[in-house]
N, C-alpha and C positions, 0 to 999 in steps of 0.2 A: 156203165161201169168202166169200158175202156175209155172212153173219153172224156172221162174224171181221172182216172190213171194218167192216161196220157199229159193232161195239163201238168202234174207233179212231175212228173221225169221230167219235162223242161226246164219246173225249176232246178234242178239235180247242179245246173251249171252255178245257181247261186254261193257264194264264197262269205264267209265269215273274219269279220275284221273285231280284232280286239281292240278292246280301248285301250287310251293311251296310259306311260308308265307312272305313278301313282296317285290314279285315280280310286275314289271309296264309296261316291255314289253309285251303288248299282241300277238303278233305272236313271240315273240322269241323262239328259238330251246332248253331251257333251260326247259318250262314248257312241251313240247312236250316229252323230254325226261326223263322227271320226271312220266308223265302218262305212255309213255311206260314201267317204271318199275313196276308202282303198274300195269298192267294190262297183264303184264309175268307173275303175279301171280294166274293166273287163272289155273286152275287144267288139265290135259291132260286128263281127262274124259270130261268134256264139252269143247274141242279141237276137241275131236275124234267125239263127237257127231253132232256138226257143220259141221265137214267133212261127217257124213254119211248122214245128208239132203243132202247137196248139192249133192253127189253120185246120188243121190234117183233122183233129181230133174233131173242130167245128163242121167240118166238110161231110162226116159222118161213114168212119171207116167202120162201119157194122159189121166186119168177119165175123164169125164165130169162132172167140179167143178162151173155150170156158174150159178147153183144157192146157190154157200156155201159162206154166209155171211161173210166170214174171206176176201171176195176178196175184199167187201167195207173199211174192217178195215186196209188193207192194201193202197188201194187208199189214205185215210186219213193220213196216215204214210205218204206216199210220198208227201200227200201236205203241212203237216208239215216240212219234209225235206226242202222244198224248202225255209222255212220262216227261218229257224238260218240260222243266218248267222255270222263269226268272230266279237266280238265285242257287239253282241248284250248282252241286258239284258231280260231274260226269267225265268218265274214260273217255280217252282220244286215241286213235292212231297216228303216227306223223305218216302222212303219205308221200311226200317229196319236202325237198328244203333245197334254199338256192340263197340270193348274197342278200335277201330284204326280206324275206317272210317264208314261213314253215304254215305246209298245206297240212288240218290234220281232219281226222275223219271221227265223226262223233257216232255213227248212227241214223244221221238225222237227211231229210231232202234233200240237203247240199253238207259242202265239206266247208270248215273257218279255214281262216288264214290266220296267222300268230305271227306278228311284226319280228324279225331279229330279235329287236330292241327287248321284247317283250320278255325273253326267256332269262331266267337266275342266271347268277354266273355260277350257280351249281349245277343248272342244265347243259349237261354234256349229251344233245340229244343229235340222235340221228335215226334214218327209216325203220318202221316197224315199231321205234321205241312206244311205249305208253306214257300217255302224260296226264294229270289231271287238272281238270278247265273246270272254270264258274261260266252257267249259262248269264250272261248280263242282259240278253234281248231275247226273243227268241225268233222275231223278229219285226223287221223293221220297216218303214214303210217302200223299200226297195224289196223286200223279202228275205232280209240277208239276218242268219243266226249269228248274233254277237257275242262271243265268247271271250275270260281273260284267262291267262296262266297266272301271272301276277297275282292276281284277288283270291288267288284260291291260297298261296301261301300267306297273304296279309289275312286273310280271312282264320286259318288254323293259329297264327302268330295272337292276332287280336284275343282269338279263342285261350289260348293260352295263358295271356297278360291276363287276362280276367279270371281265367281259375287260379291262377298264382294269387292274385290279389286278394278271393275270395276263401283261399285256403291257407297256405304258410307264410303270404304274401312274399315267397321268393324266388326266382327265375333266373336259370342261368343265362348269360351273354357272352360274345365275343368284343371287347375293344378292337377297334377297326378303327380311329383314327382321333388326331388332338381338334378341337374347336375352341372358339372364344370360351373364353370360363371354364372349360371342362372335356370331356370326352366324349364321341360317339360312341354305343352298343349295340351291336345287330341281333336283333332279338328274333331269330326264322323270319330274316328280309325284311323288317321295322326297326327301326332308325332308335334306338332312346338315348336319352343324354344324361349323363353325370358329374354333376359339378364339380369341379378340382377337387373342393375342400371336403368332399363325400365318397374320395377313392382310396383314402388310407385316412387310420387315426393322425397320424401327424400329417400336414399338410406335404403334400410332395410337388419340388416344382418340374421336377424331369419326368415329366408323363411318355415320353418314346418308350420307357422301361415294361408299361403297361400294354403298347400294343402291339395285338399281334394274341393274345394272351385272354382265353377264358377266366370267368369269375361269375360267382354266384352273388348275387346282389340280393337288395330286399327293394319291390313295388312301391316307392314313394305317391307317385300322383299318374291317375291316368285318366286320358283326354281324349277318345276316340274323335270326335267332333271336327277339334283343331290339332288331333295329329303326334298329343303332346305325349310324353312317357320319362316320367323323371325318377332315378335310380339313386341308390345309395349302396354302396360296398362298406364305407364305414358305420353304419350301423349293425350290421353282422358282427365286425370284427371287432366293434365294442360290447355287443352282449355276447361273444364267444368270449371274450377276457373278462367281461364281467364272470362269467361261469368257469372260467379258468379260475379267476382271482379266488371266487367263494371256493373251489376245491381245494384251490394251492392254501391257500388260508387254515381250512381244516388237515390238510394233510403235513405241510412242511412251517415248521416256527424257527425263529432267529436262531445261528448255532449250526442248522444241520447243513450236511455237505448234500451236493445235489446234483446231479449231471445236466447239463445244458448246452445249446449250439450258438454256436456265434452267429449273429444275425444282420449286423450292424459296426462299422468302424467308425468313430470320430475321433479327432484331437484329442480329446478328454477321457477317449475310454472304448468300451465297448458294450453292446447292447446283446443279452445272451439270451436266449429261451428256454424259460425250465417250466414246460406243462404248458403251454401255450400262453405264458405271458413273459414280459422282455423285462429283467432286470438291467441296470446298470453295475456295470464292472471298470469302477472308475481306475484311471492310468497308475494313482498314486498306490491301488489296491492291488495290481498285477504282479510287483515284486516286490522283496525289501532294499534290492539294490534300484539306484537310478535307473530310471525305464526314458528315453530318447521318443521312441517311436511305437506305439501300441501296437504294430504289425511287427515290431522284434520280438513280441510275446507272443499274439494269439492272431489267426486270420478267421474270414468270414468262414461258414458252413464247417469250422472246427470244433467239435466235442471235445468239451472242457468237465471237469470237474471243481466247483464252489463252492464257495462258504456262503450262505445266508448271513449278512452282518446287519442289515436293519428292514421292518417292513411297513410300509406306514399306509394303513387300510383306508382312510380317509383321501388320501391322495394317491391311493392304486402304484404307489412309487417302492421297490424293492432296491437293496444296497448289496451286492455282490464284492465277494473278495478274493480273488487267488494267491496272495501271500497267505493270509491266516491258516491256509492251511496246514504250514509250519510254524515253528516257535518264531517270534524275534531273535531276530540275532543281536540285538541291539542288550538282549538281558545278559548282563554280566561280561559287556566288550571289556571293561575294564582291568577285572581279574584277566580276562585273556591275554589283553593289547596293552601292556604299560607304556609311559609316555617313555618312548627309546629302543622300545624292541621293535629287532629289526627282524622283518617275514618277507614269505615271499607272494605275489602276488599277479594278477592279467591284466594286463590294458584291457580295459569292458568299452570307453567312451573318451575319446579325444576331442577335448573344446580348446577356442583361440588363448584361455586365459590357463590351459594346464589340464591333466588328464588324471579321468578314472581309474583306479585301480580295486580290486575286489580280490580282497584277503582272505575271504569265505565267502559260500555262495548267500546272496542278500547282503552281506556287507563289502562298504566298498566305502574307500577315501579318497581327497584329492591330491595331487600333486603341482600343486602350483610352479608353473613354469620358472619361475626364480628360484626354485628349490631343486631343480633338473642339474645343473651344474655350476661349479663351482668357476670354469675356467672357460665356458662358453658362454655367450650373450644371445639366448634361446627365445626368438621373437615369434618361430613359432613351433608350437610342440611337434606335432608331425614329422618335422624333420631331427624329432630327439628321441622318438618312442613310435612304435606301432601298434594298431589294433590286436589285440589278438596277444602278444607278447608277453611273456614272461621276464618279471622282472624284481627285484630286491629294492625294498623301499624301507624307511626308518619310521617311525609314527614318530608323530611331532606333537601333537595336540589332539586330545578327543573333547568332543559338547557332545553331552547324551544330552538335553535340552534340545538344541536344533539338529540332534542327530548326525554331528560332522565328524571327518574322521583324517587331518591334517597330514600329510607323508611328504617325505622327501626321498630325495635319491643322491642329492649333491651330499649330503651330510653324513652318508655312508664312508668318505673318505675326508681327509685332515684338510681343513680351511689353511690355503696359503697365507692369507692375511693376518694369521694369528701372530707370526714372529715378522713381518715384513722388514720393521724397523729396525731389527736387528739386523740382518740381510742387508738392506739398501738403505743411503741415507741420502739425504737431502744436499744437493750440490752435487752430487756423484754423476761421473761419466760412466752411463752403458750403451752396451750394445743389443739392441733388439729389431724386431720384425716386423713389418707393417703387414697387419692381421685384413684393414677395413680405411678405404677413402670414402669420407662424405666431405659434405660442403663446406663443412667449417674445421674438418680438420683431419688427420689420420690417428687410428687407434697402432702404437705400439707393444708389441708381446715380449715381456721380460723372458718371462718363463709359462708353462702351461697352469693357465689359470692365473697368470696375472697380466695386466698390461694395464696398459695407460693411454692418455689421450694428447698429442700435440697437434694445437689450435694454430689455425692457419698464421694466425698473427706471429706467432714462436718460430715457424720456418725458414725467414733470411732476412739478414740485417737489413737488406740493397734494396731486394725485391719486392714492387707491390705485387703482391699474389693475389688473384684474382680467385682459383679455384687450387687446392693442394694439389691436382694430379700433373701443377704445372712443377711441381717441385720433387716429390716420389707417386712410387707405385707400389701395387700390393703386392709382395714377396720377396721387397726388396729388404735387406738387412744393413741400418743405418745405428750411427752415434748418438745418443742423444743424452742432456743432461736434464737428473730427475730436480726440478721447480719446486715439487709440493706434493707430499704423502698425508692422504684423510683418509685414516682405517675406519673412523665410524661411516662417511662416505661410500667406503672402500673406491677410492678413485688417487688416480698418479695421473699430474700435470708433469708431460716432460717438454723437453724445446731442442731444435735441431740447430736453430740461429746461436743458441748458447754455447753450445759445445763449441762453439771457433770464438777467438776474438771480436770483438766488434770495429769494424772499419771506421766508423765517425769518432772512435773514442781519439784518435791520434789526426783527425781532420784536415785540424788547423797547425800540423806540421808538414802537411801536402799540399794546401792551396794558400795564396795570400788574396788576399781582398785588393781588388785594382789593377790584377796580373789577366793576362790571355794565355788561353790557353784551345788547346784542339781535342774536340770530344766527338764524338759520335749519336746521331738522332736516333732515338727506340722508339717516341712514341709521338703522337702530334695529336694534342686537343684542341677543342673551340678556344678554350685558354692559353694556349701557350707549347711549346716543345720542352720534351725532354732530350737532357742530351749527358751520355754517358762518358764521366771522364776518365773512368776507369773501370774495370767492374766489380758493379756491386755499390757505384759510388755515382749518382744521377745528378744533378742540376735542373730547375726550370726556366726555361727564358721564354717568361712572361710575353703574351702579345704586346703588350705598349713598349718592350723591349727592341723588338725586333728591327725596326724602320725608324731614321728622325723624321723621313720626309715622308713616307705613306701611313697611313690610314688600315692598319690589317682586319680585315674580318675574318679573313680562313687562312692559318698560319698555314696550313698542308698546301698554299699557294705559292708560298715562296724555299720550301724542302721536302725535302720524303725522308721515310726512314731509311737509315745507315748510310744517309749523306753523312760526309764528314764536315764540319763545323768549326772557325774560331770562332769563341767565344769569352767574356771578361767576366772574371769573379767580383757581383758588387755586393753581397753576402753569404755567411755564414751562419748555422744558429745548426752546431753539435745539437744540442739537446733535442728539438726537433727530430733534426735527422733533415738539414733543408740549405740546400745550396741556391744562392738564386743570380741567376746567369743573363746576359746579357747581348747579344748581336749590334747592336747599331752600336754601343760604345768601343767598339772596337779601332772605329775610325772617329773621326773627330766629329761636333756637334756643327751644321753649318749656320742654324742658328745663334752663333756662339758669336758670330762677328756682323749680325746682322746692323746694328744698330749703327756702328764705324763705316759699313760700307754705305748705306741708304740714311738718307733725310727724308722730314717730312718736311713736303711743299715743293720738293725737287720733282726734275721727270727723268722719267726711265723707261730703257724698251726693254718686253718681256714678251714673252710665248705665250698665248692661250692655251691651254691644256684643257680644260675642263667646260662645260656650261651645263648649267642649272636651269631650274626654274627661277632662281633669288637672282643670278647674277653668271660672274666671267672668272674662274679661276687662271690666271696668270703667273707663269714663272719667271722670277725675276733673274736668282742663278740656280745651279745644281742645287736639289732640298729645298729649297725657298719659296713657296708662292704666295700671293695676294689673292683678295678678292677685290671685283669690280662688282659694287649690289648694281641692281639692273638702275639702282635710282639717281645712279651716279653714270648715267650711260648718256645722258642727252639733256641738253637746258629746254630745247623748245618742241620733241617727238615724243610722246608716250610711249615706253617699250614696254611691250608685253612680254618681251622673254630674246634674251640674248643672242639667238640666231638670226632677228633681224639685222643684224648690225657687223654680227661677229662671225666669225667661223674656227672650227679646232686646228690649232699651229698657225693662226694668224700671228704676226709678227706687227704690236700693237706699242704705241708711247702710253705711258700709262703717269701719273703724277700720284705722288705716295701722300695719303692723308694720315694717317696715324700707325705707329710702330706698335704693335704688344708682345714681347718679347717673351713673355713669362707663360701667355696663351700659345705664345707661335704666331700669332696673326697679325697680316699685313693688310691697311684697307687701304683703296687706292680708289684713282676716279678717272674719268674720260674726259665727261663736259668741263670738266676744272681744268681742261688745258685749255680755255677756250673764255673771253671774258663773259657772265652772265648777261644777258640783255636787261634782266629785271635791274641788274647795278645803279644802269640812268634810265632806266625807263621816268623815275621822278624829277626827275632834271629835266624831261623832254615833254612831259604827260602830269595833266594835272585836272582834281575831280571838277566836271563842267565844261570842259573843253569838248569841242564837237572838230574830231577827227573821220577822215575817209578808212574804208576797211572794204578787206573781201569776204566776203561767204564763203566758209571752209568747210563746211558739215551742218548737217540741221538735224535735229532729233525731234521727237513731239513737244517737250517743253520748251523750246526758243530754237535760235541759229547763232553759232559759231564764228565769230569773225576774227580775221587777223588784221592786228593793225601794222605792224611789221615782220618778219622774221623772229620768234621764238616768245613775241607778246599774239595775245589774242585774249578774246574775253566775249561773255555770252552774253546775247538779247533776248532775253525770256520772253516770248509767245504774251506776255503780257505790254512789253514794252514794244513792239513793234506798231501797235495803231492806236487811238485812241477810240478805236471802235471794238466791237466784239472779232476776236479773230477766232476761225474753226480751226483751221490748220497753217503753218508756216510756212509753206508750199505755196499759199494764198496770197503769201505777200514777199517773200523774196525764195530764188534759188542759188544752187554751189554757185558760185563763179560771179555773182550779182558783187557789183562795186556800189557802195554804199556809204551813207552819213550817218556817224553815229555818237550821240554824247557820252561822254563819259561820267557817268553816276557814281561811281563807289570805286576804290582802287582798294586791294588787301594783300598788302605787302608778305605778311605772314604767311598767306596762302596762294602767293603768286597767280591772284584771282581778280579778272575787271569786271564790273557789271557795267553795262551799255544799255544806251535805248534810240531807239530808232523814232519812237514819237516822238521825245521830249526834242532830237534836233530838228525833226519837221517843224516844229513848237517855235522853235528859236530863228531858224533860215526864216519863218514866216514876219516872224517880228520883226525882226534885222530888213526882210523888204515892204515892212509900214511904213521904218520908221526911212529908209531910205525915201522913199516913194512919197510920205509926206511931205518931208522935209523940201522935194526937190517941188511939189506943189502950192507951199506957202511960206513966205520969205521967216514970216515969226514962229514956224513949225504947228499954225493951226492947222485944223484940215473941217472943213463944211460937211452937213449930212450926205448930199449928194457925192462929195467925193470919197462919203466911208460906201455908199450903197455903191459909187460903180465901182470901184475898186475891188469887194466884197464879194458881188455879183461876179465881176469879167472871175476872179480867183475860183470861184465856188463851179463856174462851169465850165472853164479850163480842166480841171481836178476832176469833174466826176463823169462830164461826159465823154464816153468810147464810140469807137463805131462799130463797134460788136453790141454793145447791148443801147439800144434809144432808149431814151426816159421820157416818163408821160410828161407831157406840157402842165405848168403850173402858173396856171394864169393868176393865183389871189397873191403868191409873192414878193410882191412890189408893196400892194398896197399895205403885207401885214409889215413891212419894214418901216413903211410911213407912219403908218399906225402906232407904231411902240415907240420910235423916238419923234412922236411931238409934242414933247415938254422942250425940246432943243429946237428953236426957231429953224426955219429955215434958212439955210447961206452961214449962223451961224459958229462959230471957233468953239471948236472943243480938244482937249489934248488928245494923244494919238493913242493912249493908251485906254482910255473911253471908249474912243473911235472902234479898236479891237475888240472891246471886251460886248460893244452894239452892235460890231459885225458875228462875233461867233454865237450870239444871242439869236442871230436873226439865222444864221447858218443852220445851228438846232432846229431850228421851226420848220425850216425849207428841206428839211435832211432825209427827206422820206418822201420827194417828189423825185420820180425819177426824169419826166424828161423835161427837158428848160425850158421855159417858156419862150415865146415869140421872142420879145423883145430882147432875152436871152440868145435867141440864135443868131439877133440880128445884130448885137453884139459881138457875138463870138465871129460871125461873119464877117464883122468890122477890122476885127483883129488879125483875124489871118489877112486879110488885104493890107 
């Protein structure tokens, strides 16, 4: 018996691990192996120490122990044992707690451990406290009793969800926070969810309102398996209104007045509860005066008393009223309010178009801001009336129809406009007040309550006005004469320019047309200056005014304002209002004598002042210039633009080609002092002739050649060989002196075409026919003298000593060969001769190096 005891006290060091936090299998292998870890963390000193009891107990400590009271305490141990069993719920002690797990004591061999994690956040637990555990193991293959705190509240929760379900199916909850779709509810530490549209009859999207906050719900669907628990609050609260509806039904019918709480504010109204169901107390039912704001009536959790006005059982929809509960006021406003009686009344409601007034309580009229005052321009009420005020109004008009109840306040006292005409006439000089400046003009005040309007335009005879406050100001007290009186309008056109004479009516007994005179500059536009000859009396001098000899683009270049000015009067036009002024005629036009002093075809020296892209502006005297176009710059140099040749204030002879007086323009020319070379280039040059030239330029389509000073003309890339040529570089360069015929002359385009093969063509011919002639007295020539003559020509020409050509031995024989229809020795003309030499030249044309006989030829020659 002691060393059965013994073995169990050793276990005593064994510790109990709860499973993890929402776990539901109670025997599963997952909490099993969760305890097994926290209880490998026990120290291999109380390991060793457990193994040396049991040692002890094996070794056989036989005392006689049959009176040592540990053996009753161990009995008790075992008959505790017997009673956990998997599943149970059993008392704990906490024996100690530190920062990871709470030691508690069951009873049992060993004490469990209870992770932190593990405890409620309603466990405010500390030493001594009692706690209740679910036994989950009892144990394990370590020996360790697995215990949860957890499972024993999800376990009484589940317990719960299931009798609620099985009985009223309802269960209270706390909302504890928002989720996708809905809310959580903590049902005694289980989780359940309730979908938005199942937490109020009307859908609500502010669910923060909800937590924090108990509620009795009803058990929709429950799912121990997977966890699941789905809730509904709006089902309650539609069969509590259903059973509200059926009582209120029986107890209160259409008519009766009812006490109710405000529950609800919208735009439209309010939502009241009488017996636990929510009528509507629409805004237009709250008074019989205008109602603005539903909270100037009634606010939330206020007791109201109502009228029952409609109840419609079918659609659970109630019609509340709180005017009904007095009369209309509307019955018999007429007898009361005849159109003209004047009462007194409150501002209730100020809007932008004129304010409420309420003459009894529930009734109340407009006051249309135009009906506010007779002698003020009342843009907005506010500043004509206040809330709350008491004030005397007229009735104007009643509609019992749309309910309306028309007032005034201006109409209280006598409309000035009724005798105006009498008062003030038209044409009349007064004096009044400038009340108001806007943009287009100021309002003046005859008297209170009248005034009128002068348009900027009616301000000054002189002056362009730009804005009136360049002319008065507001308070100031001016003349002015009344234009035009419209009483049905009610409006007065006055004018301030009227009341004084007008300056242009007498004009043209101050200026004469063609006279100078000295004005002063006000204003300078891209158009033209103003320039003031007196005031109140403006002139324009036009930009094309200003200069004979410049070009103005910005008048402000040549004055500023309140320079002083001569200027020439060259019109008038009163009726306008339009002087038009002139600067450059002030002095004489230097154009005026151009044509006397300058010929054309004559020379003259003049200034370069100017250069263009086109050309050379040149001044011939003061005012006066020419152009030189760039085309008139040189007979034999292309100019690209006038600084080749020119520079500004060069001092240049210039020869005048044409006068235009009437434009102003003088054309003049350079080369024209100088005789053309094209003149006699046809007196010297004619199509066919073979002239010498230089190479002046080469482009890809031919080369450039000059045949003298100011002629030249081009050898197109085609006319240079009678071969294929690649490029002109191939066959001449700059500076190369050369023979070239002349093909084509175009006089009209001062244009030669040339060619460079056609005179190789010809030098060759000119040395047959020399060459023959000097070989045969009658100008025959033999085969033999076309093939050596042919031959010594053909390898003269082609062979270099940079590139050898291949030997061509068959040669000979093919020259033989083709002319023997022609005897040998032979006379043939010379022109045959040629035409069998370059036949024979073709053939051979494509051997590159001479043959023997060929070299010993060529050999022959240089010796």
């Amino acid at each position: 018996m002691y060393k059965y005891c013994n073995r169990f006290s050793g276990a005593k060091e064994n510790r109990v691990m709860v499973e993890s936090k929402g776990t539901t299998n109670v025997n599963g292998s997952e909490e099993a192996m969760e305890a097994e870890k926290i209880a490998s963390k026990r120290t291999e000193s109380e390991i060793e120490e457990s193994q040396k009891m049991d040692m002890d107990a094996e070794m056989g400590d036989y005392s006689d122990d049959s009176d040592d009271p540990s053996i009753e305490t161990m009995e008790a141990l075992l008959d505790s044992m017997d009673k956990i069993e998997d599943g149970a719920i059993i008392k704990g002690t906490v024996v100690s707690i530190n920062e990871d797990e709470v030691l508690i004591d069951v009873g049992y061999k060993s004490e469990g451990i209870i992770p932190r994690s593990e405890l409620l956040e309603t466990d405010n637990v500390k030493v001594d406290d009692e706690l209740d555990v679910m036994v989950v193991k009892k144990e394990d293959r370590n020996g360790n009793l697995i215990l949860s705190r957890r499972r024993v509240t999800e376990k009484r929760a589940w317990d719960a969800i299931f009798n609620s379900k099985a009985g009223d199916g309802t269960i209270e909850g706390k909302v504890v926070r928002k989720v996708k779709g809905g809310l959580n509810v903590d049902i005694h530490g289980v989780l359940a969810f309730v979908p938005g549209s199942q937490m109020d009859i009307k859908r609500e999207h502010n669910y923060d309102k909800y937590i924090g906050n108990t509620y009795t719900f009803a058990v929709m669907e429950v799912n121990k398996r997977r966890n699941n628990i789905i809730l509904s609050r709006r089902k309650l609260m539609e069969e509590n209104r259903d059973q509200a509806l059926e009582k209120l039904y029986g107890d209160v019918k259409e008519g009766d007045v009812v006490n109710g709480t405000v529950r609800r504010i919208t735009e439209f109204g309010a939502f009241v509860d009488i017996g636990g169901v929510d009528g509507l107390l629409h805004i237009t039912d709250l008074s019989w005066a205008h109602v603005k704001k539903v909270t100037d009536v009634v606010n939330v959790d206020e007791v109201i008393e109502v009228k029952v006005l409609a109840m419609d059982r079918e659609k659970g929809k109630i019609s509340l009223g709180l005017k009904q509960k007095s009369s209309d006021p509307w019955i018999g406003v007429q007898e009361r309010y005849s159109v003209g009686t004047e009462v007194e009344g409150v501002v209730r409601n100020i809007v932008n178009y004129g304010a409420f007034v309420e003459i009894e309580p529930g009734l109340e009229g407009l006051v249309h801001h135009s009906d506010m005052s007779w002698t003020r321009r009342v843009n907005n009420p506010k500043d004509f009336v206040k809330s709350g005020e008491e004030v005397r109004v007229r009735v104007l008009e009643i509609d019992l129809d749309q309910k309306k109840i028309s007032l005034g306040m201006k109409q209280l006292t006598p409309d000035p406009w009724d005798d105006i005409k009498i008062r003030y006439k038209v044409d009349d000089v007064v004096k009044g007040k400038i009340t108001n400046v806007v943009s287009y003009g100021a309002f003046v005040e005859l008297e209170p309550g009248l005034e009128g309007l002068v348009h900027v335009s009616d301000m000054s005879w002189t002056k362009r006005v730009k804005h009136p406050d360049e002319i008065v100001r507001a308070g100031e007290d001016v003349d002015v004469r009344i234009l035009e009186i419209d009483v049905d309008k009610r409006k007065i056109s006055f004018g301030i320019k009227q009341a004084t004479a007008d300056p242009w009516s007498i004009i043209g007994k101050s200026y004469d047309i063609g006279e100078i005179y000295t004005g002063k500059v006000t204003n300078i536009t891209n158009f033209g200056i103003f320039v003031e000859l007196e005031e109140g009396i403006e002139g324009l001098v036009h930009v094309s005014d200003i200069s004979w000899t410049q070009k103005i683009v910005n008048p402000a270049g040549v004055c500023a304002i309140g320079d002083e000015v001569k200027v020439k009067v060259l019109d008038i036009k009163p009726g306008d209002k339009k002087i038009s002024l002139g600067i450059k005629q002030v002095s004489a036009d230097p154009w005026s004598s151009v044509e006397t002093e300058f010929k054309v075809g004559e020379t003259y020296t003049g200034t370069v002042k100017n250069l263009t892209n086109f050309g050379a502006f040149v001044e011939l005297k003061d005012g006066v210039e020419g152009l030189v176009h760039i085309s008139d710059m040189s007979w034999t140099e292309k100019i690209d633009h006038p600084s080749q040749i020119l520079k500004s204030s060069d001092k240049i002879r210039v020869k005048v080609l044409e006068i235009n007086t009437s434009d102003k323009k003088i054309s003049l020319g350079l080369k024209q002092l100088v005789l053309d070379p094209w003149a006699v280039f046809e007196e010297k040059y004619h199509e066919g002739m073979i002239v010498d030239g230089e190479v002046l330029r080469i482009t890809s389509f031919g080369a450039f050649v000059r045949i003298e000073d100011g002629i030249e003309g081009l050898v197109h890339i085609s006319q240079l060989s009678d071969k294929h040529v690649e490029k002109v570089e191939d066959v001449v360069a700059i500076g190369d002196r050369i023979r070239v015929k002349i093909i084509e002359i175009k006089d009209d385009e001062r244009k030669l075409r040339l060619s460079l093969r056609d005179a190789d063509e010809e030098v060759s011919k000119t040395d047959y026919k020399q060459h023959m002639s000097s070989s045969s007295d009658d100008g025959q020539v033999t085969l033999g003298d076309i093939m050596s003559e042919e031959m010594r020509r053909k390898l003269m020409g082609s062979l270099t000593p940079s590139t050898p050509e291949k030997p061509a031995p068959k040669a000979e024989a093919k020259v033989v060969e083709e002319v023997k229809p022609v005897a040998m020795g032979a006379a043939i003309s010379p022109e045959v001769a040629i035409a069998e030499a370059r036949k024979m030249e073709k053939e051979t044309d494509s051997d590159k190096e001479p043959a023997p006989e060929a070299r010993a030829i060529e050999a022959g020659d240089e010796e």
